[in-house]
KEKE-3310 file (N, C-alpha, C; in steps of 0.2 Angstrom, whole numbers, plus 5000, padded with zeros to 4 digits):
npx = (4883:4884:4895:4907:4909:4909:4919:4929:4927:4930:4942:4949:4948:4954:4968:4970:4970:4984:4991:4991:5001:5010:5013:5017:5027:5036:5036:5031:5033:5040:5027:5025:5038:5033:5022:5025:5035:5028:5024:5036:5034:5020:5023:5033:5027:5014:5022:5025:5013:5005:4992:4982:4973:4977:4979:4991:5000:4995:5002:5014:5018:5015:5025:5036:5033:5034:5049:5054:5053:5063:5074:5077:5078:5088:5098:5099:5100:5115:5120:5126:5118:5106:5087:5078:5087:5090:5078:5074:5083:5082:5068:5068:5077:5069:5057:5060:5066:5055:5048:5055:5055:5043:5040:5049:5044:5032:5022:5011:5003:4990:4994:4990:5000:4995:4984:4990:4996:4990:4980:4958:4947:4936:4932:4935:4921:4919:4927:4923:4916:4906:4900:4893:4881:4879:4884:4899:4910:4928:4936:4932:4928:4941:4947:4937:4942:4955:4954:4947:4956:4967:4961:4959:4972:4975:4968:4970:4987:4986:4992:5006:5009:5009:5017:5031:5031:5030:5040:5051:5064:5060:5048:5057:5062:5054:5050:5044:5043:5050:5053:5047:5036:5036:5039:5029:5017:5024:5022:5009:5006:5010:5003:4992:4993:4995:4982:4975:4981:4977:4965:4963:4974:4993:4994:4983:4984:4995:4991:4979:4983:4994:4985:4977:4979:4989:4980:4971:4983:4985:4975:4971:4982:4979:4981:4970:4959:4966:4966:4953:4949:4956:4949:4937:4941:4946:4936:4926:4936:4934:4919:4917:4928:4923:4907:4909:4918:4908:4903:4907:4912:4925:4943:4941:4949:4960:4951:4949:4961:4964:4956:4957:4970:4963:4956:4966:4972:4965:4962:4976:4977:4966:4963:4963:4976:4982:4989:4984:4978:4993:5000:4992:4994:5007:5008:5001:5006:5020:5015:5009:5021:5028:5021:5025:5036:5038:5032:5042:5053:5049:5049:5061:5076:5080:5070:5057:5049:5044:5048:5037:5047:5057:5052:5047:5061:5067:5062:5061:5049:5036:5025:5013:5014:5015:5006:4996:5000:5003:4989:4982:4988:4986:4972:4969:4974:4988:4998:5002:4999:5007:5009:5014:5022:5025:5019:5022:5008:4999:4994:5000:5017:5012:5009:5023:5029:5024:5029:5042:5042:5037:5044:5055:5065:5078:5072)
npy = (5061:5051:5043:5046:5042:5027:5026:5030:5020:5006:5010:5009:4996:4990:4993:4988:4977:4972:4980:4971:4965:4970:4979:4967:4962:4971:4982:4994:5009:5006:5009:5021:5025:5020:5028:5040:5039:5034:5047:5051:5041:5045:5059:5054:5049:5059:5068:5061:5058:5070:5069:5071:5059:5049:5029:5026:5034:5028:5014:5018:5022:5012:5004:5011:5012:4998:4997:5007:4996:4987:4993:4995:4985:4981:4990:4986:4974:4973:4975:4985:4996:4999:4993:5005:5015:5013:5014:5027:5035:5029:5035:5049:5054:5049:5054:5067:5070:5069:5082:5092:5091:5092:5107:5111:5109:5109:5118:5123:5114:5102:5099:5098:5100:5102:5095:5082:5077:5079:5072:5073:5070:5070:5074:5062:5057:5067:5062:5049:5034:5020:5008:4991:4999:5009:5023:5026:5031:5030:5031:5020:5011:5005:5003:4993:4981:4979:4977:4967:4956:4958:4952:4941:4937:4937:4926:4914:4913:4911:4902:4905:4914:4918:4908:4916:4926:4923:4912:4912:4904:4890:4892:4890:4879:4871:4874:4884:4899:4909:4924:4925:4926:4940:4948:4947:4951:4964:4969:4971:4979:4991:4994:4995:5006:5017:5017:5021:5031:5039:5042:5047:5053:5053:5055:5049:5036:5030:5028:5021:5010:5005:5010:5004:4990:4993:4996:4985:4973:4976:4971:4959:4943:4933:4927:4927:4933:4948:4950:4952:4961:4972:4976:4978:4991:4997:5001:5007:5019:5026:5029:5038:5048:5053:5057:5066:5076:5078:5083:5095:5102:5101:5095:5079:5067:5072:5075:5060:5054:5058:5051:5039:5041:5043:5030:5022:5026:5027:5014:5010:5016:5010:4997:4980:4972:4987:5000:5011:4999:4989:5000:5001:4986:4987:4995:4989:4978:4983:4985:4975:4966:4974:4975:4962:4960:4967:4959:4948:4954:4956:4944:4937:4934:4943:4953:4952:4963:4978:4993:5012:5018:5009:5003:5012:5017:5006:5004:5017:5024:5036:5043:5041:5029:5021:5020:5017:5004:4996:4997:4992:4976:4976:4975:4960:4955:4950:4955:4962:4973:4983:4992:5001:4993:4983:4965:4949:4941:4923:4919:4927:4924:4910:4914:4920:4911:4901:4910:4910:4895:4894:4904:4898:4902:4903:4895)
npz = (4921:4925:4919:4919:4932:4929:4922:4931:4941:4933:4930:4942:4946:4935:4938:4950:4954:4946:4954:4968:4967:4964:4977:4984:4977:4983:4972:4970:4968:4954:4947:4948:4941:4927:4926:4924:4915:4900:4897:4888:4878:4872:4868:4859:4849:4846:4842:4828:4821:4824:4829:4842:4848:4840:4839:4838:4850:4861:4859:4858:4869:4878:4873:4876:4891:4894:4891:4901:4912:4908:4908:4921:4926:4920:4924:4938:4939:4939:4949:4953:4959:4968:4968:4969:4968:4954:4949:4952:4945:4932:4930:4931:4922:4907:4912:4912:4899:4892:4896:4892:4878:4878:4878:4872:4858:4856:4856:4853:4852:4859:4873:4888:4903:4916:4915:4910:4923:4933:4930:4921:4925:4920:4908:4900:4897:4884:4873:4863:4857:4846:4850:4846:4843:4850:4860:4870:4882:4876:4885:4893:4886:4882:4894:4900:4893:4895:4908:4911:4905:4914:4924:4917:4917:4929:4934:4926:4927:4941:4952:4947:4950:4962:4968:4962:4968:4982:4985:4975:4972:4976:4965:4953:4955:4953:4940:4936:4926:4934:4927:4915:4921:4929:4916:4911:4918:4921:4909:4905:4917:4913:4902:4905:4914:4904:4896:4906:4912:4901:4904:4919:4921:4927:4944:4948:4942:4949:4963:4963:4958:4969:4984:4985:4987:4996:5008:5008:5012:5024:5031:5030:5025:5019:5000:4991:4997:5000:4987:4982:4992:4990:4977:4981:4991:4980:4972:4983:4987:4973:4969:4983:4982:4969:4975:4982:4977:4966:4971:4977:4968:4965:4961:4953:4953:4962:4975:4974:4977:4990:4996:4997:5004:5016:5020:5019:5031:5040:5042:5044:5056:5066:5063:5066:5070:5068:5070:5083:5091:5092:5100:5110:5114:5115:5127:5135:5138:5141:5156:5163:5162:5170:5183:5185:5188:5197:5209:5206:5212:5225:5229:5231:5238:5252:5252:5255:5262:5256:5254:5250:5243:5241:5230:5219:5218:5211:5200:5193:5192:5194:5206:5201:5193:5201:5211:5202:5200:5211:5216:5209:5209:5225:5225:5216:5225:5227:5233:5248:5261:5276:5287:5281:5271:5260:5255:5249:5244:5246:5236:5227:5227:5222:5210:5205:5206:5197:5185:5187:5179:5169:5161:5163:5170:5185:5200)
capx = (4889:4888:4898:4912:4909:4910:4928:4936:4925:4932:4951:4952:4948:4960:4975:4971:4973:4991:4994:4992:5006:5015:5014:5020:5034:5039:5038:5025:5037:5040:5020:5027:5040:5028:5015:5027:5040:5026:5024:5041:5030:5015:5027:5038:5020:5011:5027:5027:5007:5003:4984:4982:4971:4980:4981:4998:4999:4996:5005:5021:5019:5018:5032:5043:5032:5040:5058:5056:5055:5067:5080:5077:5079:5097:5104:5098:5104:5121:5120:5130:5116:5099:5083:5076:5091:5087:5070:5077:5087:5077:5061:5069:5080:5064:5052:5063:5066:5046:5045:5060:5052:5036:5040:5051:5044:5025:5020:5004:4999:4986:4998:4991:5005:4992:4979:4993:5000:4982:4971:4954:4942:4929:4934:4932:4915:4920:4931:4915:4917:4901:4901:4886:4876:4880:4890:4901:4917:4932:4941:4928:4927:4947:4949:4934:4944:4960:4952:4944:4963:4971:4960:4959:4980:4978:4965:4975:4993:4987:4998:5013:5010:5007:5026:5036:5028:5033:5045:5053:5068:5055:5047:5061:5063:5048:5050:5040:5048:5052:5057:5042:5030:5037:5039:5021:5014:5025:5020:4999:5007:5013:4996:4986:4995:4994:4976:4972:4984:4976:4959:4962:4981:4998:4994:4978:4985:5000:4986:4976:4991:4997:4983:4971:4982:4991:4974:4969:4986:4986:4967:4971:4985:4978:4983:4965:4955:4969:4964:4945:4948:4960:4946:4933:4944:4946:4927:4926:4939:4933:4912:4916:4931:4917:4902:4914:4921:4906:4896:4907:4917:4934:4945:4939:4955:4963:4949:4949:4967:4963:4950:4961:4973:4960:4953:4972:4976:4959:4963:4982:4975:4962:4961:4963:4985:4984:4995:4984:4981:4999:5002:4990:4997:5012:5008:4996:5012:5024:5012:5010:5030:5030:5020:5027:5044:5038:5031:5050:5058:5046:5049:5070:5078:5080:5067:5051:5047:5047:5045:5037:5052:5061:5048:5050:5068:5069:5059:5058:5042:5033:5019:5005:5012:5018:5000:4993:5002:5000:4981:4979:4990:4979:4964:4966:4976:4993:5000:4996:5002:5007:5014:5018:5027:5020:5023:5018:5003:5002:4993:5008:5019:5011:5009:5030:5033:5021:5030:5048:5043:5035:5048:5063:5068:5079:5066)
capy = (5061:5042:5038:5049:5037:5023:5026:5029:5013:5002:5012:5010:4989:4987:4993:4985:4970:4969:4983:4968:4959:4974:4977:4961:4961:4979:4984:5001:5013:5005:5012:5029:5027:5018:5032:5045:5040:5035:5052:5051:5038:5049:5063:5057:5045:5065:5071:5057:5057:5077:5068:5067:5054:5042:5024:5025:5036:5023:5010:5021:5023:5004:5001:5014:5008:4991:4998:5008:4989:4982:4996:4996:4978:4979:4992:4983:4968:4975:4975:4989:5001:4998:4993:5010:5019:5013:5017:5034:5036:5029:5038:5056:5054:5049:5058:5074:5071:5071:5088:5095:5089:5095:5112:5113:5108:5107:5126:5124:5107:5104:5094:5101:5098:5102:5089:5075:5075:5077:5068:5075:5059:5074:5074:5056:5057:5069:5057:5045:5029:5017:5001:4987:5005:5013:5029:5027:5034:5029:5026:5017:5005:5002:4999:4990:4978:4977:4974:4958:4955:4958:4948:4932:4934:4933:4919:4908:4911:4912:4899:4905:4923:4916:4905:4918:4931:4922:4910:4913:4896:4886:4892:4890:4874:4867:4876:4890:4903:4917:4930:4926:4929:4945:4952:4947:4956:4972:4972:4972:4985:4995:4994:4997:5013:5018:5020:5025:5038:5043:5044:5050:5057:5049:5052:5045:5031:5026:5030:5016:5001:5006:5012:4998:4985:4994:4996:4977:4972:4978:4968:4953:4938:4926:4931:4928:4938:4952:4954:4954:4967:4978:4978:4982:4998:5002:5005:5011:5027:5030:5030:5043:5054:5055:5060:5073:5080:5081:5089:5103:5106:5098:5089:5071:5064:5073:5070:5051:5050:5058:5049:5033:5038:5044:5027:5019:5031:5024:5005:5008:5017:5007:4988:4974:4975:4994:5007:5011:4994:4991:5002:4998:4980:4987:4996:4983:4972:4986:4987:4967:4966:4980:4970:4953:4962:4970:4954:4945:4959:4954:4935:4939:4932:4949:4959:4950:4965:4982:5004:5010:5021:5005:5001:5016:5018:5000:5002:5022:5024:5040:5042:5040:5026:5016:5020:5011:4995:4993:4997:4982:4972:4974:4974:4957:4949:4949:4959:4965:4981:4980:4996:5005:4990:4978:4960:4945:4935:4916:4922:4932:4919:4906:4919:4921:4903:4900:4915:4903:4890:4897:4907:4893:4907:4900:4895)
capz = (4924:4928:4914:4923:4941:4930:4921:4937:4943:4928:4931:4948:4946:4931:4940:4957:4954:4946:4959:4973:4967:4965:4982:4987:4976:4984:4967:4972:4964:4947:4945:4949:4933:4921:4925:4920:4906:4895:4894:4882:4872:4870:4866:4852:4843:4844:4834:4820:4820:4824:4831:4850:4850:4836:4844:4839:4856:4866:4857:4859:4878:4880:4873:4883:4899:4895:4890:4909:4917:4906:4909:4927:4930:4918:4928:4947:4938:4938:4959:4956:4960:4972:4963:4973:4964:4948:4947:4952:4938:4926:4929:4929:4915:4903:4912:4909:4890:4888:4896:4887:4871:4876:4880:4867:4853:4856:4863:4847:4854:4865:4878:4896:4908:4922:4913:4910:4927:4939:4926:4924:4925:4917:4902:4897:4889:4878:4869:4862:4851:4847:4853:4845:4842:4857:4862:4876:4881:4871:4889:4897:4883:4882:4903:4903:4890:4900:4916:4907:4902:4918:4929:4914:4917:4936:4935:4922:4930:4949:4956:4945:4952:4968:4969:4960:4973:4989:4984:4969:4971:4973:4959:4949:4956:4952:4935:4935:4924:4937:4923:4910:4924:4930:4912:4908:4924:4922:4903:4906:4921:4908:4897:4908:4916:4897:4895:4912:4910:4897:4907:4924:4925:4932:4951:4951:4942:4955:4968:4961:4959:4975:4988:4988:4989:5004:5013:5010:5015:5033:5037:5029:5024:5010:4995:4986:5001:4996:4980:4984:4996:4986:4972:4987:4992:4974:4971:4988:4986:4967:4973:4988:4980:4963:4976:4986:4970:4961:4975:4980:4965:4968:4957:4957:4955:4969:4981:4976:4980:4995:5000:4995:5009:5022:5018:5021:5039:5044:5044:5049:5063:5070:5063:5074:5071:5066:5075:5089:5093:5091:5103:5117:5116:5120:5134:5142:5140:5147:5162:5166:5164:5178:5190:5185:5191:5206:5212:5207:5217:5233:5233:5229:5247:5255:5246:5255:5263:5252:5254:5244:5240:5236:5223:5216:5215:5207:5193:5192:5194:5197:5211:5197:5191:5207:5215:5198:5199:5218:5217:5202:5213:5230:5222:5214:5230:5224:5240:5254:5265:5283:5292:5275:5269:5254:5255:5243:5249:5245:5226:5222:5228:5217:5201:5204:5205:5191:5180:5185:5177:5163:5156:5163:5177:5191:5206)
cpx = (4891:4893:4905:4915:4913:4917:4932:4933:4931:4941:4954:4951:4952:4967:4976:4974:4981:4993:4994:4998:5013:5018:5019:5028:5039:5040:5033:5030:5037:5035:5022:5030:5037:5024:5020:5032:5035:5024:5028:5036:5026:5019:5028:5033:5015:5015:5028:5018:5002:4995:4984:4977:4972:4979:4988:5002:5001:5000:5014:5021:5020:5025:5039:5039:5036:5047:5058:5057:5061:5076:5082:5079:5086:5099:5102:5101:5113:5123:5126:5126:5109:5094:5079:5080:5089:5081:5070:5078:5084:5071:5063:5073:5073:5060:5054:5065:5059:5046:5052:5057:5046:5036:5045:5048:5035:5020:5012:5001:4994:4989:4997:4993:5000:4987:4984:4995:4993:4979:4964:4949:4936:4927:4936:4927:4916:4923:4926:4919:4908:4903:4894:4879:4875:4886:4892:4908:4924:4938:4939:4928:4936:4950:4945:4937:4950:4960:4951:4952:4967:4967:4959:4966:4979:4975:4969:4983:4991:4991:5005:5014:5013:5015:5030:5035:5030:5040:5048:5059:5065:5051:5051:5063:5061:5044:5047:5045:5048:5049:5051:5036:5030:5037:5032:5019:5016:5022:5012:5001:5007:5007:4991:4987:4995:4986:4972:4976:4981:4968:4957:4970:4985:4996:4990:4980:4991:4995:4981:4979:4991:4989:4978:4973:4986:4986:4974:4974:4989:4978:4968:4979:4986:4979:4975:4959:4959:4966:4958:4947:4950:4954:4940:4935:4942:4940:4925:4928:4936:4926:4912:4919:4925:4914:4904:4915:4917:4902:4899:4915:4924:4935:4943:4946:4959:4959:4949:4955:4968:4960:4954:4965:4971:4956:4961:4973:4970:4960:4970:4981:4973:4960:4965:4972:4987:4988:4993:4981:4987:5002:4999:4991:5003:5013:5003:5004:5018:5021:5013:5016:5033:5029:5021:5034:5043:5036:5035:5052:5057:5047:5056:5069:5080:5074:5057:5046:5047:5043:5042:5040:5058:5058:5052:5056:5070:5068:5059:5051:5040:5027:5012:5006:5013:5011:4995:4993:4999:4991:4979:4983:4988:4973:4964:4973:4982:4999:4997:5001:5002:5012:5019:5024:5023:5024:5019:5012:5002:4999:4997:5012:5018:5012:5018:5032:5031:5025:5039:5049:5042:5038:5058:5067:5072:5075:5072)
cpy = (5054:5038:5040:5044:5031:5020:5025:5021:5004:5002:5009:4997:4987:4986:4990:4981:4969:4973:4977:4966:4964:4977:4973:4959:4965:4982:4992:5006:5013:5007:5019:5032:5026:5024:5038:5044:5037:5039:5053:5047:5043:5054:5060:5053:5053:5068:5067:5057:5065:5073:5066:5062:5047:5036:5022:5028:5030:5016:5012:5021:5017:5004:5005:5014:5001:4992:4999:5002:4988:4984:4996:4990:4976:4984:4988:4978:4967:4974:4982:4995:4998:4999:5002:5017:5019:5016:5026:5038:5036:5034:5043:5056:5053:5054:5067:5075:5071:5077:5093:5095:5092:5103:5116:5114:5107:5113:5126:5117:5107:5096:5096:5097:5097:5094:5081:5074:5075:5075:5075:5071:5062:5075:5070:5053:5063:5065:5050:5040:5026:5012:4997:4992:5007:5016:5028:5029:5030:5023:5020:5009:5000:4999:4993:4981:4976:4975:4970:4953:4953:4954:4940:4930:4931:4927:4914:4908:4914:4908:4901:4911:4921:4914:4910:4926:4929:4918:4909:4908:4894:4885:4891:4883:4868:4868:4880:4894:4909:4924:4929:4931:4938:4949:4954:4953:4963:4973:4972:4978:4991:4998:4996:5005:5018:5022:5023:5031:5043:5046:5049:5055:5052:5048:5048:5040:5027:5027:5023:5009:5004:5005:5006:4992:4985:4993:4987:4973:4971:4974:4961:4948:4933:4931:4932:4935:4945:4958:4956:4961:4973:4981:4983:4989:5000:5005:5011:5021:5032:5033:5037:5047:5056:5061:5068:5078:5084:5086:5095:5107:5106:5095:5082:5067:5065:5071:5063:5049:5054:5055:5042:5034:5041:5038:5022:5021:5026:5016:5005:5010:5013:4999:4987:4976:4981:4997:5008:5004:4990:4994:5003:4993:4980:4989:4993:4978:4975:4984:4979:4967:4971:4977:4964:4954:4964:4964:4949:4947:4955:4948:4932:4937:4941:4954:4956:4956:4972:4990:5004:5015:5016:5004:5007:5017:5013:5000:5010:5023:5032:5037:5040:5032:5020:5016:5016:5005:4993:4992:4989:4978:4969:4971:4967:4951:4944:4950:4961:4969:4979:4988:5000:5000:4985:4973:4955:4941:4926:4917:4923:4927:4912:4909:4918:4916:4898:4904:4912:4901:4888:4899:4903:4900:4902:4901:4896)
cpz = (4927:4924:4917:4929:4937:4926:4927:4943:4942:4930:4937:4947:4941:4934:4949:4959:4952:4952:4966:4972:4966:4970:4985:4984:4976:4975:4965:4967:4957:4945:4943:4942:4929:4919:4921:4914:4900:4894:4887:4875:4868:4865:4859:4847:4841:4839:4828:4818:4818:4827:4838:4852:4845:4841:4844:4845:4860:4864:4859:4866:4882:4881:4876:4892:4899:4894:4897:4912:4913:4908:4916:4931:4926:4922:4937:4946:4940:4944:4958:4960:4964:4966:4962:4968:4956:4944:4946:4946:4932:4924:4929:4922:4909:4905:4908:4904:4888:4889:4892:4880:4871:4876:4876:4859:4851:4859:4857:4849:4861:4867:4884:4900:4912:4921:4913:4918:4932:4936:4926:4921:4920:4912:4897:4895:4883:4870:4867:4856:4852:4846:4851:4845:4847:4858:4869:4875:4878:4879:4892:4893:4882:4889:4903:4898:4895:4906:4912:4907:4908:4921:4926:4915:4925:4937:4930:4926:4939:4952:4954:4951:4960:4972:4969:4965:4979:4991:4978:4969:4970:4966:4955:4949:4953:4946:4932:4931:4927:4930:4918:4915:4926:4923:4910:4913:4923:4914:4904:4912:4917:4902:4899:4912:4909:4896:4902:4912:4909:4900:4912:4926:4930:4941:4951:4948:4947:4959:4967:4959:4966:4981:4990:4989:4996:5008:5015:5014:5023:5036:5034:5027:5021:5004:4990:4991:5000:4991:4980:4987:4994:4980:4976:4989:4987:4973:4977:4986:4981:4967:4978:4986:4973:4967:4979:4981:4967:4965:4976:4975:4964:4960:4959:4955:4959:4974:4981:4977:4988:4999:5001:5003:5016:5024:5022:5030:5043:5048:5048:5053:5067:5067:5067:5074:5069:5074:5081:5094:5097:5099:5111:5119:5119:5126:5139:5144:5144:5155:5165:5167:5171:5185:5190:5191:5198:5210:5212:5212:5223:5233:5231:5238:5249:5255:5248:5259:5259:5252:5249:5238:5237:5230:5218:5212:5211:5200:5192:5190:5197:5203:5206:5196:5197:5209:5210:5198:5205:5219:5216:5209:5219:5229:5222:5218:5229:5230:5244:5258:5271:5286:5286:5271:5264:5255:5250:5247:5245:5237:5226:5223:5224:5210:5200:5201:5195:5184:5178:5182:5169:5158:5160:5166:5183:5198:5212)
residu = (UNK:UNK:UNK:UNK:UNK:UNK:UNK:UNK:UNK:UNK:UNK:UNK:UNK:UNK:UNK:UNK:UNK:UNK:UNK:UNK:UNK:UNK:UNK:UNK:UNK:UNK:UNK:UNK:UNK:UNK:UNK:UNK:UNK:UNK:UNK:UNK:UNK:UNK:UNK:UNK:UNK:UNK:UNK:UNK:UNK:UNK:UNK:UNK:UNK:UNK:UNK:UNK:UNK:UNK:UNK:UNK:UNK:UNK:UNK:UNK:UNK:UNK:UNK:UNK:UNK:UNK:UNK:UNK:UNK:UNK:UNK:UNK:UNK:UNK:UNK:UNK:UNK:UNK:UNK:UNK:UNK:UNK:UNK:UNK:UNK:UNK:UNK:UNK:UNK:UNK:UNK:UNK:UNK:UNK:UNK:UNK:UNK:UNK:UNK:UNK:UNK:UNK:UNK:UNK:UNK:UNK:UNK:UNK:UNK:UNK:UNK:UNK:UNK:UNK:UNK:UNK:UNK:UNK:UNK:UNK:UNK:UNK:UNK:UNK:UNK:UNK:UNK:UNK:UNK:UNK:UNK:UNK:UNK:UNK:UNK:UNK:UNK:UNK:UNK:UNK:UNK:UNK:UNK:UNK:UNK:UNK:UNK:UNK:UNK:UNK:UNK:UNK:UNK:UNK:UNK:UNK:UNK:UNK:UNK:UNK:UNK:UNK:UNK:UNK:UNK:UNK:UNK:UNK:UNK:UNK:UNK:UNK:UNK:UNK:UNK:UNK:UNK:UNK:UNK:UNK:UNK:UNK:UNK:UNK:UNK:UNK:UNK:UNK:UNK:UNK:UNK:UNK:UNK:UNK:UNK:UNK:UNK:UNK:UNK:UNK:UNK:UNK:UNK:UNK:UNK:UNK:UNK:UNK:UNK:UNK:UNK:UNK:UNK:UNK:UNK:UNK:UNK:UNK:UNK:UNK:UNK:UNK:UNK:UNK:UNK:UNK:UNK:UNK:UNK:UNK:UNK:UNK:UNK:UNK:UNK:UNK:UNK:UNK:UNK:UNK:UNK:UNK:UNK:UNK:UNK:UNK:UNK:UNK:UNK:UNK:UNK:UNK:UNK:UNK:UNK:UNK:UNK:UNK:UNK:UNK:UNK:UNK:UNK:UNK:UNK:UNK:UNK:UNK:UNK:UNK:UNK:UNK:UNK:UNK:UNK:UNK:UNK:UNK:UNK:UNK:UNK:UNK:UNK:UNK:UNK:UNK:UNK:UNK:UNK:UNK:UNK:UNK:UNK:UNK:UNK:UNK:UNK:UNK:UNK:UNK:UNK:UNK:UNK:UNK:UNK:UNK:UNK:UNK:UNK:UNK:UNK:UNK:UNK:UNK:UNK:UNK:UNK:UNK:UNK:UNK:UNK:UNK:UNK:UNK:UNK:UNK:UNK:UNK:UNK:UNK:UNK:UNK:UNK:UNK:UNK:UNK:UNK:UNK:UNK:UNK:UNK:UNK:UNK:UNK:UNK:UNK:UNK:UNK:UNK:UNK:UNK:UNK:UNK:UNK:UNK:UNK:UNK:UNK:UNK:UNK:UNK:UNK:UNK)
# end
C-alpha cells in the first residue's frame, strides 16, 4: 500500500505548486472547471478509441482543459460577463455535455460516475507499466514526470511568474509577455489536472491546487516561502488523510480533503494574524480606546470630576464592564476616587496630554 501513499504523495506536489500562483492570481476556481470539463475530453477519445486506458484519453482532456481557459478568458475578455460568471458558464455547459454523452451512450462502458468524481487513489496500482525493469503504477510514473515539469517551469520562469502575478504593467513594461506566461501556466494546469484526475478524482484534484496554497498563504508573504510551505501542506494533508483512511476504512481521498480543510480551519484560526487572534486584537484595542476615552472625558473643562453613572451613560457601559475599565485604571494610577467621584491624577493627565499630541488632538 505504499505505492498508494506515494501517488497521492507525487499528486498532491504536482498540483501545488502551479495551484500557488493560481491562488494568487484569484484564479482557484478555474481548477474547479479544468477538473471537470475534461471529463468531455475523456469522453468523446473513449468513443473514437472504445479503450479506457488509450493515451489518447488523456491527450483529449488536455486539449478540452486548455479550450476551458481559452473560452473563459474570450468570454471575460468581452467585460460583458464577470470572469466568476464565465467560469460558471463554461464549466456547466461542458461538464453537462460529458454526462449527457456518458449516460447516453456509454451504459456497457466501465465510466464510474461515482469513481470519476471522488477519485479512488486505490485503484492506482492496479494500472502497472515498467520502468528500467521495474513495475510501478502507470500514475505514479506519469505525475512523478510532471511534477519534474511543473517545478523546471517554475524554476526557469520564476521571475516572469513572479511580475505577471503581482504586477502585470510592469510586466508588460519591462517586456515580459503577460499572455505567454499565463497560457503556459494554465496549459501545465490543464495537464496536470488530466492525469491526477485520472488518479485520485476531480475533488481531490481542486483540493490539491487550491488548499495548500490557501493554508501557506495565511502564515506567510514571500512568494518563494509560499511555495515551500504549500508543498509542506501538501505532503502533510496526503500522509495523515492516507493513514486515517487506511486505518479505519474511509475513502482516502475524501478524508484527505478533509483533513486538508481541518489542516486550513486550524491555521485560519489560531496563527499569529488568524481569526482568533484577529479578534483579540480588536478587543484589546476596543478596550484601550475605552479607557483612552474615559480618561479624555475627565480632563474635558467641565468633566474633571465624574459619577459613575456619568461614565456609564457616556460610553454605555454596563456594570461588568464599567467596573473593568475603572479597576485597570486604579490599579495602574490613572485615576483616583474621592467620595464616589473619579478624577485624573497627574499619570492620567500626562497619558491624555501625551494621547493629544500623538494623534494631533486639540490640547
Amino acid at each position: 500500500m505504499i505505492e498508494v501513499l506515494l501517488v497521492l504523495i507525487v499528486t498532491a506536489l504536482a498540483t501545488s505548486v502551479p495551484g500557488v500562483f493560481l491562488v494568487l492570481r484569484g484564479l482557484s476556481m478555474t481548477t474547479d472547471a479544468i477538473s471537470h470539463t475534461i471529463l468531455l475530453g475523456i469522453v468523446l477519445a473513449f468513443f473514437m478509441t472504445n479503450d479506457i486506458r488509450s493515451p489518447w484519453l488523456i491527450i483529449a482532456a488536455s486539449i478540452v482543459g486548455i479550450a476551458t481557459v481559452y473560452i473563459i478568458e474570450l468570454v471575460s475578455r468581452t467585460q460583458l460577463v464577470r470572469q466568476d460568471a464565465a467560469i460558471g458558464l463554461v464549466f456547466t455547459a461542458l461538464f453537462a455535455a460529458a454526462i449527457i454523452l456518458i449516460s447516453k451512450y456509454s451504459g456497457n462502458a466501465h465510466l464510474d460516475m461515482d469513481v470519476v468524481l471522488m477519485g479512488e487513489v486505490l485503484f492506482a496500482p492496479f494500472n502497472r507499466i515498467d520502468v528500467f525493469g521495474f513495475s510501478i503504477p502507470a500514475a505514479l510514473w506519469q505525475l512523478s514526470i510532471i511534477m519534474l515539469v511543473n517545478f523546471a517551469f517554475i524554476a526557469l520562469f520564476y521571475k516572469e511568474l513572479k511580475l505577471t502575478t503581482f504586477d502585470p504593467k510592469f510586466a508588460f513594461i519591462a517586456g515580459f509577455s503577460a499572455t505567454f506566461i499565463y497560457y503556459a501556466l494554465m496549459t501545465l494546469v490543464s495537464v496536470t489536472a488530466v492525469a491526477a484526475f485520472d488518479a485520485v478524482g476531480s475533488i481531490l484534484v481542486i483540493n490539491f491546487f487550491v488548499a495548500p496554497a490557501l493554508t501557506a498563504y495565511l502564515l506567510v508573504r514571500r512568494l518563494s516561502a509560499m511555495i515551500w510551505l504549500s508543498m509542506l501542506f501538501a505532503v502533510w494533508n496526503s500522509v495523515i488523510g492516507y493513514m486515517i483512511g487506511f486505518s479505519y476504512d474511509l475513502s482516502i481521498a475524501g478524508v484527505t480533503s478533509f483533513t486538508a480543510l481541518v489542516t486550513f480551519m486550524a491555521v485560519f484560526i489560531f496563527s499569529p494574524d488568524g481569526w482568533l487572534n484577529s479578534r483579540l486584537r480588536a478587543f484589546r484595542q476596543k478596550r484601550t480606546f475605552t479607557r483612552a476615552m474615559i480618561l479624555m472625558l475627565m480632563n474635558e473643562r467641565g468633566h474633571t470630576r465624574l459619577t459613575a453613572g456619568e461614565i456609564t451613560a457616556h460610553f454605555n457601559l454596563n456594570r461588568k464592564q464599567f467596573d473593568n475599565h475603572m479597576e485597570h485604571l486604579l490599579i495602574n494610577d490613572y485615576i483616583e476616587k474621592k467620595n464616589g467621584q473619579y478624577t485624573l491624577t497627574e499619570r492620567g493627565e500626562e497619558y491624555t496630554h501625551y494621547t493629544r499630541i500623538k494623534y494631533e488632538l486639540p490640547i
